[in-house]
N, C-alpha and C positions, 0 to 999 in steps of 0.2 A: 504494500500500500504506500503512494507516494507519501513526502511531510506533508504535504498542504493539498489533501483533495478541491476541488472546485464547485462551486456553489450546484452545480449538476454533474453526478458522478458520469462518468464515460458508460457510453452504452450499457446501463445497469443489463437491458434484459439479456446481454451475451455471457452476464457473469454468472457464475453459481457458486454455491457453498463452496468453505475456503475447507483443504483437506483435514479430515478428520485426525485427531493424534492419536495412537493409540498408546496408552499411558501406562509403565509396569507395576503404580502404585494403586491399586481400586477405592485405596482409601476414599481417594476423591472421586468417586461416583455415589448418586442418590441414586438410592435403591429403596424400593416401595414393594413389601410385603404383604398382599391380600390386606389391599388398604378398602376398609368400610364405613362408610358416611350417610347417615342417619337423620335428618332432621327432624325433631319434634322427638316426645320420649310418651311410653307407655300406646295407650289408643290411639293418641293424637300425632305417633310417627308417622311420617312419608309413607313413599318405598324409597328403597337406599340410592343415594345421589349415585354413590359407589358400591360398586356392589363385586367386590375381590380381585380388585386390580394388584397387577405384577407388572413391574416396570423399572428398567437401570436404566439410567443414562452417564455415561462415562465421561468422565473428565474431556473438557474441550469439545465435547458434542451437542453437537444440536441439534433438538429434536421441535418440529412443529405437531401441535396437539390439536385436531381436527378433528367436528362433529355439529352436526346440529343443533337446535337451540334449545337445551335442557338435557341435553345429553351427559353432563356431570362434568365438562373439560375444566369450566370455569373454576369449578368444586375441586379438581382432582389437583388444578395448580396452586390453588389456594391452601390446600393441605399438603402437597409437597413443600410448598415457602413457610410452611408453619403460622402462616395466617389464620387457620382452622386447625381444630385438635379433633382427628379422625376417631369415628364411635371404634374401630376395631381396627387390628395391621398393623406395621411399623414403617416408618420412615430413615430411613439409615441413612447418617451423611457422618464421616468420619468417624465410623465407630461409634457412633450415638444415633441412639434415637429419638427423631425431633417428639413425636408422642408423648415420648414419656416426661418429656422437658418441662418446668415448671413454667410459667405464665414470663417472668422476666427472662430467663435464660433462652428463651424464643424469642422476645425482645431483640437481647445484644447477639443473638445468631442471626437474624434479619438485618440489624446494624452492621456488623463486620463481616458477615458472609455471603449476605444474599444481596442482588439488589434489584431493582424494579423499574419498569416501562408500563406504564398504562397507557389507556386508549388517547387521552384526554393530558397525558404530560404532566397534571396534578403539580406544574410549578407555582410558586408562591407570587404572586402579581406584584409582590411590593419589592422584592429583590433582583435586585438586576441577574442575567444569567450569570455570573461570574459567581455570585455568592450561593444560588440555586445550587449549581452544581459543587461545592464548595462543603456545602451546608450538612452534607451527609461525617463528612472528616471532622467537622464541627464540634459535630456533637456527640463526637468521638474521644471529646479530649484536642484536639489537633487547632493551632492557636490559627486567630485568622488570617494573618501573612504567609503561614507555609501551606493551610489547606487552599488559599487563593491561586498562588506558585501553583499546588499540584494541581488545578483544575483548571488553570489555564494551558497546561500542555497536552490538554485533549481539545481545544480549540479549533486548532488547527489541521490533523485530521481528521475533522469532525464538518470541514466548511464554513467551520464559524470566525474565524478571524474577523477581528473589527467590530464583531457584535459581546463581548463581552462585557459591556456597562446599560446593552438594552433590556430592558424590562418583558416580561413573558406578553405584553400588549400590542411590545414594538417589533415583534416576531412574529414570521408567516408561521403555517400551520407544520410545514417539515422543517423549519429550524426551531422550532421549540420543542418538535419533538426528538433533534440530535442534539437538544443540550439535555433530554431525558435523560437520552441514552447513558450521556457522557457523565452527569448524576448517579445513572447507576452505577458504571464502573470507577468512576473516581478512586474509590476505596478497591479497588482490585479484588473480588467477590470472586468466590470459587462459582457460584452459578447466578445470573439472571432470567429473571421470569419476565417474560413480555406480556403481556395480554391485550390483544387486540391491537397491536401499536400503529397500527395503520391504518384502524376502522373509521376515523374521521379524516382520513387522504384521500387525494385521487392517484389513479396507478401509478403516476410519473413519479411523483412525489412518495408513493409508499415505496417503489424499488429502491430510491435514493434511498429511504431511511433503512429501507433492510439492507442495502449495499454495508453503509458505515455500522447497522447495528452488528451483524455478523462479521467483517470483518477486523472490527475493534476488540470484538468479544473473544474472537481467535486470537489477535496479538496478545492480547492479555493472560491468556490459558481458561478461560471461562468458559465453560457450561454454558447452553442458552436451551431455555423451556419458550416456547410461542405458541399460545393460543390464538387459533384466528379461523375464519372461516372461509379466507380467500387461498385459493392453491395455487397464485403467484405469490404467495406471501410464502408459503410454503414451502417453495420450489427453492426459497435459499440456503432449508437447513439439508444437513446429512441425510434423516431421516423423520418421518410420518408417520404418528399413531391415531388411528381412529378410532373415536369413541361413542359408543353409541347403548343407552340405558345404562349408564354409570360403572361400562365393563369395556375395554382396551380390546376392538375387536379385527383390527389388522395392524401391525405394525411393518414397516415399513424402510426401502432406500430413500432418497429421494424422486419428488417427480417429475424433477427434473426440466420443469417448466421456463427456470430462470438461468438457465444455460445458456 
C-alpha cells in the first residue's frame, strides 16, 4: 500500500482481499464454541438468535458475515466482540473466554483488543477527526500529544491528509467513515468488527472504504469480522459465512466479486 493513498483509491473493483497469513501461534484466533443466544428468559424467550454456532477465524483473517435480516449475524458479532454475554458456548480469544468474563474485564478487552466500524461512524461531532481517532488511546491512559502523534500517522494512508482538524460535519460520508476505521485501529486490536460499514454509501465510495479498511487491517496483523448484506462488500474479505436462523450455514472462500 503506497504512504499516501488518494482521495479515490485506484481501480478499487480490480483489487481483492490482501493475502491471508497463516499464523503458527492460534493463540490469536477467536474461536466460538456452540455459541447460544436466547433473548427473553422463562415463557417469554424467543427462539435462539443463535442456535450452536462453530466458528474460528485466524489471526489476520477476514471473514464477511452474510445473511438476511434477522438471521442472528448482527447477534453473532455482537457476542463474538463481547458486547452480549451468550445464554450458552464459549468465546475463546487468547486462552480466555470472553463469556465467562466479568462485566469490566469485557470493558478493557473491547478497549485494548477489539475495535469497531459501525454503519453510521458513531464519531463524536464536537471533536475534530484528529482527536476522534485519538480518543480510543485516551482513554487508555495515553496522554494527548502522543495518542495525537499516533493517530495522525494513519492519516495519510487512510486519504485523509489535511482533514485532520475537520469536525465529523465537515466530512463526506467515506471520509468519516476512514477516520472510523483508522479509530478502530489506532490502538492496534488483535481483531475489528465492522458492521454494516458501508450500509449508508454508494458503491464507489463503499469499495474505497473496504479498499483502506482491509488493507490497513492486514498491515497491522488484525483480524477483521464484517457484517453486511452487500456481496461487493464481501468480495474483499478471505472468506464468507452465511447465516441463516441463528446457525452458520455455508462457510466459505471468497466470492470473489472485488477482484
Amino acid at each position: 500500500m503506497p504512504a499516501a493513498a488518494p482521495e479515490r483509491a485506484p481501480s478499487p473493483a480490480l483489487a481483492g482481499p490482501p493475502p491471508a497469513s497463516v499464523p503458527a501461534d492460534t493463540s490469536r484466533d477467536l474461536v466460538a464454541r456452540d455459541l447460544v443466544m436466547t433473548y427473553g428468559k422463562g415463557t417469554s424467550a424467543g427462539p435462539p438468535a443463535l442456535g450452536g454456532v462453530d466458528l474460528t477465524i485466524g489471526a489476520g483473517e477476514s471473514l464477511a458475515v452474510m445473511g438476511p435480516s434477522g438471521s442472528g449475524k448482527t447477534t453473532l458479532l455482537h457476542v463474538l466482540a463481547g458486547i452480549l454475554r451468550p445464554t450458552g458456548g464459549q468465546v475463546l480469544w487468547r486462552g480466555r473466554d470472553i463469556a465467562r468474563m466479568s462485566d469490566r474485564e469485557r470493558t478493557v478487552l473491547r478497549r485494548k483488543d477489539f475495535g469497531f466500524v459501525f454503519q453510521q461512524g458513531m464519531l463524536l461531532p464536537e471533536l475534530p477527526a484528529i482527536e476522534n481517532v485519538a480518543l480510543p488511546l485516551m482513554l487508555d491512559g495515553v496522554s494527548r500529544s502522543e495518542a495525537t502523534a499516533r493517530a495522525a500517522t494513519l492519516f495519510p494512508p487512510l486519504g485523509l491528509s489535511g482533514l485532520e482538524k475537520r469536525r465529523p460535519g465537515e466530512l463526506s460520508g467515506g471520509q468519516a467513515q476512514r477516520v472510523a476505521i483508522a479509530r478502530a485501529l489506532v490502538a492496534r486490536p488483535g481483531v475489528v468488527f465492522a458492521d454494516e460499514p458501508t450500509g449508508a454509501l454508494d458503491q464507489t465510495t463503499s469499495a474505497e472504504v473496504m479498499h483502506h479498511l482491509t488493507q490497513l487491517a492486514a498491515h497491522t496483523g488484525a483480524s477483521l469480522v464484517v457484517v453486511t448484506h452487500d456481496a461487493n462488500v464481501a468480495a474483499w474479505c478471505h472468506g464468507v459465512a452465511r447465516v441463516r436462523d441463528g446457525r452458520i450455514v455455508e462457510r466459505a472462500t471468497s466470492l470473489g466479486v472485488a477482484r
